[in-house]
C-alpha positions, 0 to 999 in steps of 0.5 A: 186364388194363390195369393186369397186367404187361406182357411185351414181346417184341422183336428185328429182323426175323425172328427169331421174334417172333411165333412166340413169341408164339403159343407163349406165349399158345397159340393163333395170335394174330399172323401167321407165315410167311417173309416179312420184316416179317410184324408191324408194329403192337404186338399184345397178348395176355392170357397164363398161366403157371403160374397168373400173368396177365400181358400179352404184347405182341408188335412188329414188327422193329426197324431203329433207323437205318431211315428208312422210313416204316413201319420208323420207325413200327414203331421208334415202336411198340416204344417206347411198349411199352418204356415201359409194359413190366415185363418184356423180352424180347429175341429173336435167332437161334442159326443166324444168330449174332450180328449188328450190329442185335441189339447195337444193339438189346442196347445200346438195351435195356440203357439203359431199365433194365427187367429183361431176358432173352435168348431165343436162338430156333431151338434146335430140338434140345437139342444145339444149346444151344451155339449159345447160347454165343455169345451170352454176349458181350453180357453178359445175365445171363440167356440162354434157349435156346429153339425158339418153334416146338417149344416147347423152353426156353420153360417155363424162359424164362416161369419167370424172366419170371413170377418177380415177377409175383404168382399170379391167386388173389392177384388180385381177382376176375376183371371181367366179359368187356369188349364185343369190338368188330371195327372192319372196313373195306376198305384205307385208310377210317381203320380205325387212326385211328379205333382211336387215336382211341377208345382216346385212344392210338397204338395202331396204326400210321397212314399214307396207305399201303393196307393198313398193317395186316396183323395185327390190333391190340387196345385195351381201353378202360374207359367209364362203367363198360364194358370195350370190347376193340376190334380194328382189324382189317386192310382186307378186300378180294376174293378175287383182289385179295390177292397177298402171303401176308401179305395174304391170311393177314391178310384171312383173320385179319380174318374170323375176328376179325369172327366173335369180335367182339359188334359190328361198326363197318363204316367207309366212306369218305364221300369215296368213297362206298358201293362194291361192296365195303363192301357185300359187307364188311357181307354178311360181319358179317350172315351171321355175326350180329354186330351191325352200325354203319355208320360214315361217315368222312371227313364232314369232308372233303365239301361238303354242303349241310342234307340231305346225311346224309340223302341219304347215309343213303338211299343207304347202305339202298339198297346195303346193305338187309340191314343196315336195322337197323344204325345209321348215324354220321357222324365224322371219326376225323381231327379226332375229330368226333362221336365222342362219338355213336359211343361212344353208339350202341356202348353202345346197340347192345351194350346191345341185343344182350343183351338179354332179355324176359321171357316174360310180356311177349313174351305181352302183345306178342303179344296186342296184335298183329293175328294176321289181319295176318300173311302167311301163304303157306299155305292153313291161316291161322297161328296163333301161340300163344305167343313165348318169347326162348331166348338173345342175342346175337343175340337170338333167339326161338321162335315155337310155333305151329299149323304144321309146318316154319320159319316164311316169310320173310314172316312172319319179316320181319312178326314181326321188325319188330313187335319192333323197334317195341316193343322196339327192338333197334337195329345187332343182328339178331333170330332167329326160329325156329318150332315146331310146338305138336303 
């Protein structure tokens, strides 16, 4: 959806930007609640209207004259957003009336000469459309009194945006879905300047301060004829450690966005080493089966001596044994070193997760394996008389054999290594259930 039109949502804080937003695409895609500053990277959203795709991009509040940090990140945020945008929506609240900041924002709006509506939010019941009335100083031609959170006026708000935008059945046929990437991590590894740095843009807002990231932020990339949506996801940390509502709502988005995405790149900050932490993260992207990259940042940043990644490898597969399939590389997102390995190992990995074999050449490999070498903890010796593959992602196959109930663990790990060294399958778990020929 790179080249759709682009519908961008703005306004200062708490005004219901975000609520709008959720309303728009139809589902919870951005973080709500009463806190002030709830968003603060752009987040992007593919939406439908009557038949019409159109990208909507959600910013964070805006204070033009703010010089704080993450305020002026924001203000730099919104920009980039205007300038690639078709269409602007600017979002004011009807029960707070009209204040300084909303004409100022009025004012900067007017002057890029983009098309511009007027969303006057929190007319939640219809005999407050006078509320809207005010509002008519500014001298927008188009004025929308809506309720983001009832849904009220929205209909008639994307009717006037989407009135250029051109139907999807005029549209060329729709690509195949891209390879979604979750990019998951605790607070501060370089989440966001990795994200930058593979979508070669400023996508998400980058500081020395942990925790920058509250909502996730999506990028699509198109390489070597792939379409990669990644998601720079917010800094996981323990349960306890998460005070804010918008920390512990972004830590649950988080989660939920591992479990949507293909691939999962778990960063680690090479400086700090492998903690507790990283290790209970990556046990979250194994329950869940994604595939899994352990990527090592910060490598520029460490004195090592010619087996330094090595040493740091074998460190990594003791803390984190259960992801022995995950490939392991080392970058600097910073200084964007090896990030050309990076992007190779992504297409390997996701090349691995769908995958398929074909049932005739599971049968050769079996055929070519010692079945007298397989441990089997029951008296009755295993017999394993064919393997079929039944989906991927994961890759998952189906042994029939000569006993009743699931397959031992020590044969699942006999099964699965065996596949490996024949098929590969690299950073994808592989899933081996078992049935009974009988």
């Amino acid at each position: 959806m790179s080249n759709s039109p682009k519908v961008v949502i703005l306004g200062r804080p708490n005004v219901g930007k975000s609520t709008l937003f959720n309303r728009i695409v139809g589902r919870r895609r951005a973080l709500v609640g009463n806190e002030p500053g709830m968003t603060r990277d752009r987040l992007q959203a593919v939406a439908e209207w009557q038949g019409k795709k159109f990208e909507l991009i959600d910013t964070g509040g805006i204070v033009p004259q703010d010089r704080e940090l993450i305020a002026s990140e924001i203000l730099r945020q919104a920009r980039i957003a205007i300038t690639e945008a078709s269409h602007l929506i600017l979002v004011v609240d009807a029960r707070e009336g009209i204040l300084p900041l909303d004409e100022e924002l009025a004012t900067l709006l007017r002057r890029t000469g983009k098309p511009l509506s007027l969303a006057v939010n929190k007319v939640d019941l219809p005999q407050h459309a006078s509320l809207a009335a005010e509002f008519a100083n500014f001298g927008f031609q188009d004025v929308f009194p809506v309720s983001a959170e009832h849904g009220l006026g929205v209909d008639v708000l994307l009717d006037h945006v989407t009135a250029e935008i051109a139907s999807s059945e005029e549209l060329q046929p729709t690509a195949p879905e891209p390879v979604k990437i979750a990019i998951i991590g605790r607070p501060n590894v370089g989440k966001s300047t990795l994200l930058n740095r593979l979508v070669e843009q400023e996508r998400s807002i980058v500081t020395s301060l942990p925790g920058t990231t509250r909502d996730a932020v999506e990028a699509e990339v198109e390489r070597n004829d792939m379409r990669f949506r990644f998601v720079d996801t917010a800094g996981i940390r323990r349960k306890g450690k998460t005070t804010l509502l918008a920390e512990k709502l972004s830590v649950i988005q988080a989660r939920k966005h591992l479990e949507s995405a293909d691939v999962a790149l778990l960063l680690i900050d090479a400086t700090e080493g492998v903690t507790a932490l990283d290790a209970h993260i990556g046990g979250y992207a194994h329950e869940s089966n994604r595939s899994v990259i352990l990527v090592v940042n910060k490598w520029d940043a460490i004195s090592k001596g010619p087996a330094a990644a090595r040493e740091y490898t074998q460190a990594l597969r003791r803390r984190m044994k259960f992801l022995d399939y995950a490939p392991v590389v080392f970058i600097s997102a910073l200084k964007g070193e090896r990030i050309e390995s990076l992007w190779q190992t992504i297409a390997e990995v996701a090349g691995s997760r769908g995958r398929r074999i074909s049932t005739a050449e599971m049968n050769a490999f079996l055929k070519g394996i010692d079945l007298e070498r397989i441990p089997s903890p029951r008296a009755r010796p295993l017999r394993i008389y064919y393997l079929t593959q039944a989906g991927t992602a994961p890759p998952t196959f189906i042994a029939f054999t000569n006993q009743a109930g699931g397959l031992h663990f020590s044969v699942e790990r006999f099964m699965e290594n065996r596949i490996r060294e024949k098929f590969s399958f690299i950073g994808t778990p592989i899933v081996i259930k078992s049935r009974s020929r009988r």
